[in-house]
C-alpha positions as CSV (number, residue, x, y, z in Angstrom):
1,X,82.0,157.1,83.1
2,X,79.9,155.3,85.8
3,X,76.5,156.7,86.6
4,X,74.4,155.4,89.7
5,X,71.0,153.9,89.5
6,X,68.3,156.1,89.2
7,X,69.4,158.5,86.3
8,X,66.9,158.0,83.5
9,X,68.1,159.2,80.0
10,X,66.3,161.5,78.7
11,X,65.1,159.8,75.5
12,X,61.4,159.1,76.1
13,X,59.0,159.9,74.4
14,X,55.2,159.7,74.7
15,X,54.6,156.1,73.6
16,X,52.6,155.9,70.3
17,X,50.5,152.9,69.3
18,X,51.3,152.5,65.5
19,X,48.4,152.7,63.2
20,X,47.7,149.1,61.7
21,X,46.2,149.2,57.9
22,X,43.4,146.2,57.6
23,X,44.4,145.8,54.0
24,X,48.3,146.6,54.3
25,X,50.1,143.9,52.1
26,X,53.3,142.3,53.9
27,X,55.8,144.2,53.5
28,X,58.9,142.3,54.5
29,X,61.4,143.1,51.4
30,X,59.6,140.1,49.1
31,X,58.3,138.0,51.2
32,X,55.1,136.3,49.7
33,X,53.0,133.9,51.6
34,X,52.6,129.9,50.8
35,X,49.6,129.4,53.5
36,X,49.6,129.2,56.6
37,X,52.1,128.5,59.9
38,X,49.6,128.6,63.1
39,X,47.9,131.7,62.5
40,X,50.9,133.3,60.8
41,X,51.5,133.6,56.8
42,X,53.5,130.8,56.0
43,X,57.3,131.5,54.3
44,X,59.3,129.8,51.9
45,X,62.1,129.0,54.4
46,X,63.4,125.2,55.0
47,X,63.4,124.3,58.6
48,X,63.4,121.2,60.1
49,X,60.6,118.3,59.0
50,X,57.5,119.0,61.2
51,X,58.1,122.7,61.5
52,X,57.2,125.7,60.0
53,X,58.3,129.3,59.8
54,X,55.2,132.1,60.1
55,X,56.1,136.1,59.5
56,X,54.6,137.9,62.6
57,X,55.6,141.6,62.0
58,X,57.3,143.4,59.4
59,X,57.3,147.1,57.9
60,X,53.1,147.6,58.9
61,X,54.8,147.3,62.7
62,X,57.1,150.3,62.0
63,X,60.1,147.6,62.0
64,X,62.7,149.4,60.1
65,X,66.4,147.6,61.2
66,X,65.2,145.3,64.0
67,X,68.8,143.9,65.8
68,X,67.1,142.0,68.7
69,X,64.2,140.3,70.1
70,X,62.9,139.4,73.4
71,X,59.9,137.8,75.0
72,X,59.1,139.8,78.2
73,X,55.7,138.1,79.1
74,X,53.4,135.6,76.7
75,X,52.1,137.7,74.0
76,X,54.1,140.6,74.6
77,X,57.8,140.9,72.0
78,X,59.9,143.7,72.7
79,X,62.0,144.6,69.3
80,X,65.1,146.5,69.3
81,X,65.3,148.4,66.1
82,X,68.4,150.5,65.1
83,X,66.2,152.4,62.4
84,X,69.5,152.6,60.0
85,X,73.1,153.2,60.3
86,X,72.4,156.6,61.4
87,X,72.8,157.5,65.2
88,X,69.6,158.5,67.7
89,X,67.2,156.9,65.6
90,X,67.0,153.7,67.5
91,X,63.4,152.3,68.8
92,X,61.8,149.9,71.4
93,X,58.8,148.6,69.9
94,X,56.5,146.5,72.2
95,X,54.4,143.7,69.4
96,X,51.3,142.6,71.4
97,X,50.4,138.9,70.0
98,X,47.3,137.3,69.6
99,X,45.6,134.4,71.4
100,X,46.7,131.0,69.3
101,X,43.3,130.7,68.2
102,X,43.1,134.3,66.9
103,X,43.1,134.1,63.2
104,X,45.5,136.5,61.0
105,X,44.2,139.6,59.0
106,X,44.7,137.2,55.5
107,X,46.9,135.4,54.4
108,X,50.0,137.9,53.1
109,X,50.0,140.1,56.6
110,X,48.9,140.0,60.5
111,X,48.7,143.6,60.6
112,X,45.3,143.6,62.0
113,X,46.5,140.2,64.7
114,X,49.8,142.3,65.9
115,X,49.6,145.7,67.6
116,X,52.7,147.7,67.9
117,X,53.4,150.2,70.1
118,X,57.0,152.3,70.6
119,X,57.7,152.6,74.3
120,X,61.2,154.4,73.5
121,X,62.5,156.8,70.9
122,X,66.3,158.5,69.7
123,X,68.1,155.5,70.5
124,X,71.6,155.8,69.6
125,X,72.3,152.0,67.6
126,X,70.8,150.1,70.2
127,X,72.2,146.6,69.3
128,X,72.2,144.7,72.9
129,X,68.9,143.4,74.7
130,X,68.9,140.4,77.6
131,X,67.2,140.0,80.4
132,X,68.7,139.7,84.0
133,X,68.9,137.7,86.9
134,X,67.1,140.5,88.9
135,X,64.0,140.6,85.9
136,X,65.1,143.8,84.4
137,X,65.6,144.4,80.7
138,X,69.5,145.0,80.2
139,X,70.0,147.7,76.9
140,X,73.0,148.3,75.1
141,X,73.2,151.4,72.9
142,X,76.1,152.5,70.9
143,X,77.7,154.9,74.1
144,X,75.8,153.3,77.0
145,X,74.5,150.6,78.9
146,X,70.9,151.2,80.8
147,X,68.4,148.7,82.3
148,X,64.7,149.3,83.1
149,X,61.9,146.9,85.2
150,X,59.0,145.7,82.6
151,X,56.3,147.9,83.0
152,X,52.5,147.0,83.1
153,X,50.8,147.1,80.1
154,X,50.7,150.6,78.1
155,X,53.1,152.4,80.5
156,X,56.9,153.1,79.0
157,X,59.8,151.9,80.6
158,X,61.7,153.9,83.0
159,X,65.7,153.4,82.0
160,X,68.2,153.7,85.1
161,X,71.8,154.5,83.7
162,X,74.8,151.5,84.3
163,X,77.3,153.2,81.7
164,X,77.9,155.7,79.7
165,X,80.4,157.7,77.8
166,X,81.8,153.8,75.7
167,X,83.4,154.3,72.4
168,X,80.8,154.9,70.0
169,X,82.8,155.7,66.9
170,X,84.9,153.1,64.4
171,X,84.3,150.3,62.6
172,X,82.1,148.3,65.2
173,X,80.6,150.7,68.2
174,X,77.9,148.3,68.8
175,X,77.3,146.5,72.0
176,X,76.6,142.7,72.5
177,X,75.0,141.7,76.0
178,X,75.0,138.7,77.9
179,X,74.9,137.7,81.9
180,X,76.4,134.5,83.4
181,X,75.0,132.7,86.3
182,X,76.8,134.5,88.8
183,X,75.3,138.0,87.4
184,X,78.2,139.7,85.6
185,X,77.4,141.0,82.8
186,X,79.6,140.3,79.7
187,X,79.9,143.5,77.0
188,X,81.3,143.9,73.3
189,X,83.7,146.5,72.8
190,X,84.2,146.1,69.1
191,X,87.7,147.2,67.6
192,X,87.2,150.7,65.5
193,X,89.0,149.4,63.0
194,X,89.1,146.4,60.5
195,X,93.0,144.9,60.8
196,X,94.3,148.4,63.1
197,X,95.3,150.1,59.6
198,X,95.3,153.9,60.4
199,X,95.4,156.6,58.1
200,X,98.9,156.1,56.8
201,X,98.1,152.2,55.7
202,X,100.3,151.5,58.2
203,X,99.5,148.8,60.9
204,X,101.3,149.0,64.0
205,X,102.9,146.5,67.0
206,X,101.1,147.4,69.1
207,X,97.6,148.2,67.9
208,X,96.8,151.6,69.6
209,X,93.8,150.4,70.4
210,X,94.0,147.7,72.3
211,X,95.5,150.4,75.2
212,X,93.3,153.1,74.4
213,X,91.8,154.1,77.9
214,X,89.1,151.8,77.5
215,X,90.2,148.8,75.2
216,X,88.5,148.4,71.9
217,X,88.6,144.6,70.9
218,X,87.9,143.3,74.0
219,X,85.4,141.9,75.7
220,X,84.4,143.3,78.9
221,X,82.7,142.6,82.5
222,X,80.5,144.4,84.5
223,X,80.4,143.3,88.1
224,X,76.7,145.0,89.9
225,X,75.7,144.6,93.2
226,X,72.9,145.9,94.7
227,X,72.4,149.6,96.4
228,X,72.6,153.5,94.3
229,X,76.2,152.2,93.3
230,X,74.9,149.4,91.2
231,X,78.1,149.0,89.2
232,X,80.9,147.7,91.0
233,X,83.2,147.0,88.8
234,X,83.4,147.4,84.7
235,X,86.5,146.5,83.2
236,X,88.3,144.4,80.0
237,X,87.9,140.5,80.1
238,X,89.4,139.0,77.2
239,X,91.2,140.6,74.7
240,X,92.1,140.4,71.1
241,X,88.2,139.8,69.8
242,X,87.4,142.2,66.3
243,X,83.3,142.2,67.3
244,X,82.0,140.0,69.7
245,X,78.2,140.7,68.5
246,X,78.0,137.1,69.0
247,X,78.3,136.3,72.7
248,X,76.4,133.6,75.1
249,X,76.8,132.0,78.4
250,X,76.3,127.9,78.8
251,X,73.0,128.1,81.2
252,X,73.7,124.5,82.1
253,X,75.7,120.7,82.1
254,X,79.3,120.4,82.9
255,X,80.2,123.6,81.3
256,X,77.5,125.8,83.0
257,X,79.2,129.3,83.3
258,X,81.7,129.5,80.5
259,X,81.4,132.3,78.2
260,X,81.1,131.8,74.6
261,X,82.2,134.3,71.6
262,X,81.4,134.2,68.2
263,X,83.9,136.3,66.0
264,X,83.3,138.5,63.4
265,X,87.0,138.1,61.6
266,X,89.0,140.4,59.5
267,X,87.6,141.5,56.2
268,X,89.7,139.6,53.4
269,X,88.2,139.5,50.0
270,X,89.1,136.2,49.0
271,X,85.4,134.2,49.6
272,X,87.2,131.2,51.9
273,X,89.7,133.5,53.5
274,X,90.0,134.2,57.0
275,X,87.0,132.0,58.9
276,X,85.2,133.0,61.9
277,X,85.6,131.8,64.6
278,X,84.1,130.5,67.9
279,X,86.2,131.1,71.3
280,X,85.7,130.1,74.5
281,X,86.8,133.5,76.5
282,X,88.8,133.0,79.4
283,X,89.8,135.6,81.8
284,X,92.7,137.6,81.0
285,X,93.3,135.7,77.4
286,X,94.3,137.4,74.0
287,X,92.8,135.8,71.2
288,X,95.0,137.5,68.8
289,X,93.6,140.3,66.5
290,X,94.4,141.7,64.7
291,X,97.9,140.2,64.4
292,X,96.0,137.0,64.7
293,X,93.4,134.5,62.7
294,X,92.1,130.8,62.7
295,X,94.0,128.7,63.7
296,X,97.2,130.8,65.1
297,X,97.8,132.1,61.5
298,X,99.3,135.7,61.2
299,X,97.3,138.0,59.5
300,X,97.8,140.0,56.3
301,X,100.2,142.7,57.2
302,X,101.6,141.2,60.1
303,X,103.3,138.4,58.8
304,X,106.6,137.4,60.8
305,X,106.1,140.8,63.2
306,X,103.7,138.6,65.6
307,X,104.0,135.5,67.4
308,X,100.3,134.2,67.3
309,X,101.5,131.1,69.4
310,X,100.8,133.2,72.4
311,X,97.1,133.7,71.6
312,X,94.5,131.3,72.8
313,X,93.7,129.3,69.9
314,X,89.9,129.5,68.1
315,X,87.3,126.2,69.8
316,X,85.8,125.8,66.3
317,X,86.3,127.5,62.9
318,X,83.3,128.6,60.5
319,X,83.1,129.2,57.2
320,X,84.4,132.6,56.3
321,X,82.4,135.9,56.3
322,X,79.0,133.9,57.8
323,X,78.9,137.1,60.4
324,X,77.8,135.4,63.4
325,X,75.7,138.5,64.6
326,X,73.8,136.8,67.8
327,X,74.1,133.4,69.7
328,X,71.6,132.0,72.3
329,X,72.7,128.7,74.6
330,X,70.1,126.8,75.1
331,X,68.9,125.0,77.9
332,X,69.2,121.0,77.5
333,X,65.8,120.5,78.5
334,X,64.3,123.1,75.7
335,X,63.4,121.9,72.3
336,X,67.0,122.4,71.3
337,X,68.4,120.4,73.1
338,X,70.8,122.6,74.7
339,X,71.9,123.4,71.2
340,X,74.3,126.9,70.7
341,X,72.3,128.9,67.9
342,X,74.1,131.5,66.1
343,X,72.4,133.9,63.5
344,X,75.1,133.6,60.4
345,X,74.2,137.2,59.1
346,X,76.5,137.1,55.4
347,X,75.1,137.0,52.4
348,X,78.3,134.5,50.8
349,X,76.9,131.1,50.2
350,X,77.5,129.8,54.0
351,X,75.8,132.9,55.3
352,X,71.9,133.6,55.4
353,X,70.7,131.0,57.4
354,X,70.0,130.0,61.4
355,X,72.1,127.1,62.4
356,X,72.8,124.8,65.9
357,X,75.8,123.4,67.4
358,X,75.0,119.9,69.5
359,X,77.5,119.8,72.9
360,X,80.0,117.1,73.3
361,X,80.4,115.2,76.8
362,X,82.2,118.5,78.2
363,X,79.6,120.5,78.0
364,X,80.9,122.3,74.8
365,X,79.5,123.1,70.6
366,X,81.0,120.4,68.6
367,X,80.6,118.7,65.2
368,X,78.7,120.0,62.0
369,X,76.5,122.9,62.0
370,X,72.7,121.6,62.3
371,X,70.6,123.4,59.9
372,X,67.5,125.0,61.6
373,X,66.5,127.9,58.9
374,X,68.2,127.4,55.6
375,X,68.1,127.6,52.1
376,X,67.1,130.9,52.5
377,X,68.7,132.4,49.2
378,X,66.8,135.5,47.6
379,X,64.1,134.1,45.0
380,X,62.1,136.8,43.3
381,X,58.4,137.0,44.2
382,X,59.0,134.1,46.9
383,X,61.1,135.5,49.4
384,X,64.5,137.5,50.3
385,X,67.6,136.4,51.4
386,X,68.1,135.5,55.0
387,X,69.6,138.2,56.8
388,X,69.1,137.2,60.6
389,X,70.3,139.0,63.5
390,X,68.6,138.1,66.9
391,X,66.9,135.5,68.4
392,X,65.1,134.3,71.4
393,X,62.8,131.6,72.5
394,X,59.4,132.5,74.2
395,X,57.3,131.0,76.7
396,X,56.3,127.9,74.4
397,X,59.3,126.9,73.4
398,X,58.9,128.7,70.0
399,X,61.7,130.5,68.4
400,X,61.6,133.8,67.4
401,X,63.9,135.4,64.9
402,X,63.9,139.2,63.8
403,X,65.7,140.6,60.1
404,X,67.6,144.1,59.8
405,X,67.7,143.9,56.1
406,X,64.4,142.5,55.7
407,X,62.3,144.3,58.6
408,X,60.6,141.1,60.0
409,X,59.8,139.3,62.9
410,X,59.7,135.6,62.2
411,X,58.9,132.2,63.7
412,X,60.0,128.9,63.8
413,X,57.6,126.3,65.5
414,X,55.8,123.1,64.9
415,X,53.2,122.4,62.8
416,X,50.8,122.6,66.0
417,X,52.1,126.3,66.7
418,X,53.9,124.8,69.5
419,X,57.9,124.2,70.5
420,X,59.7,123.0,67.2
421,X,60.4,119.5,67.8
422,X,61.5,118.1,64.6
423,X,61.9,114.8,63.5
């Protein structure tokens, strides 16, 4: 269902300002400091020669599951936490930085450098945060999609319902955000299943649920325009996509506009077997699941029942089970270079890490992953393994990258505390 602008949800709370103990150790599931990055404790994580990677909040910031990050002005991080795979206990936090010269607590936590501050409460597996053309913050919960205007400083954000009533049940109910240039907004409709096996073992031609009333596997659009009917139009895109909690929109160069999709694939146990994928959505496309994956292969249990030469075929294939769980396009003028960056969420040997794709001369990701945090296996008393999930990139140029698993807030920059530039 459709709801006009101006219904708020019902979920605030009165915002409370987290208590912040002087001498609270980090607390980031094993992290352990090795000096300094700026004014940030310094972690064992390889990144690029030149650069650094600094923990900025963890656990002491009431991060519990953190999905998403998002600079909303210089020195203020909004964090979208899920809290756990439990539904309505989702939060916003605000993180208030310090001035670059401000100097950290000590050297294992910036408790006393970060404040925190939950602006929203009982969100139910808020997964999806981006900010619009029209400066509003754009919120994707399990069952809805909501935006709010940045408040001023201490004030809580006032929601105004877009959708509501989306599946929120299955396999993958979360929702993926992200707007192209001409304003639609793009939205993941994950499939509620892993390979549309019901109950009986059985997996149907058709899968049910890709003509449910509203399509699971699919990747939808939502057309606004301005006026109390802000939503003009919400309906499927492309089709055929598992999870899309990896979706992005080329900002610029000659493929400004296309919509990118990074896929979660179909859960084999073999360790090589079958490898994500990155599409390049078109309108109207199937991209095959679950009949469907790599390169036009069928899929176990639907071998010689499919004809997978009808799909559109995969723009790039990645390692299996690397769980691409967020991508951000850079701009070619940043200090990537107009790089993709996809979060690789698995724990398998390609997994835990944050890697770039260069363009080619169309415009599009091409050649070998470019390692920007790696290496970032699980050593005991040094650090955890790298479980990342979001991403952005804040006023300086400096990324910012937040851990479910791991409750932090990191960041990669230079050695200056500036844009990472490396060598």
């Amino acid at each position: 269902m459709i709801s006009s602008i101006g219904k708020t949800l019902g979920l605030l709370l009165a915002p409370v300002l987290l208590t912040l103990a002087a001498t609270q150790p980090a607390q980031a599931r094993g992290y352990t400091s090795t000096g300094k990055c700026g004014i940030y404790p310094r972690l064992a994580i390889t990144s690029p020669a030149g650069t650094c990677v600094g923990l900025i909040a963890d656990e002491a910031h009431g991060l519990r599951f953190p999905r998403r990050v998002l600079e909303i002005a210089p020195g203020r991080i909004w964090v979208l936490d899920m809290g756990n795979w439990m539904p309505h206990v989702g939060q916003l936090i605000e993180l208030r930085l310090p001035p670059d010269a401000a100097t950290a607590a000590n050297a294992n936590t910036t408790a006393k450098a970060v404040e925190a501050r939950v602006l929203l409460s009982k969100l139910n597996y808020p997964s999806g945060m981006v900010r619009g053309p029209d400066g509003k913050v754009y919120i994707g919960e399990a069952d809805k999609i909501w935006r709010a205007a940045v408040p001023v400083l201490g004030q809580t954000p006032q929601p105004e319902m877009l959708a509501s009533g989306l599946p929120a049940d299955g396999a993958h109910l979360l929702k993926e955000l992200a707007f192209a240039p001409d304003g639609s907004l793009y939205v993941n409709m994950g499939s509620a299943t892993d390979a549309c096996r019901g109950e009986d073992q059985k997996q149907p031609v058709p899968c049910p649920e890709r003509s449910a009333a509203m399509p699971r596997a699919a990747v939808w659009r939502m057309v606004l325009q301005p006026g109390p009917q802000s939503v003009k139009e919400f309906k499927p895109f492309a089709s055929g996509l598992r999870n899309s909690m990896a979706l992005a929109v080329m900002p610029d160069g000659p493929a400004a506009g296309t919509i990118w999709q990074g896929e979660n694939n179909i859960d084999y146990r073999d360790p090589k077997q079958p490898p994500e994928e990155l599409n390049l959505l078109r309108a109207g496309a199937d991209y095959g699941w679950p009949y469907c994956i790599g390169a036009r292969q069928n899929a176990q249990g639907y071998e010689k029942r499919f004809d997978c030469s009808k799909t559109e075929a995969p723009h790039m294939l990645w390692p299996a089970h690397v769980a691409p769980l967020q991508m951000l396009a850079t701009p070619i003028g940043s200090a990537f270079g107009g790089q993709l960056l996809v979060a690789w969420h698995g724990q398998r040997a390609e997994g835990q890490r944050l890697v770039g794709f260069a363009r080619d001369g169309k415009g599009r990701p091409s050649g070998q992953a470019i390692q920007w945090l790696s290496n970032w296996d699980a050593k005991p008393g040094l650090r955890p393994g790298g479980r990342p999930t979001g991403m952005a990139i804040d006023h300086a140029g400096r990324l910012l990258v937040v851990e479910d698993f791991n409750r932090s807030l990191l960041v990669l920059m230079s050695e200056a505390g500036m844009a990472p530039r490396p060598k």
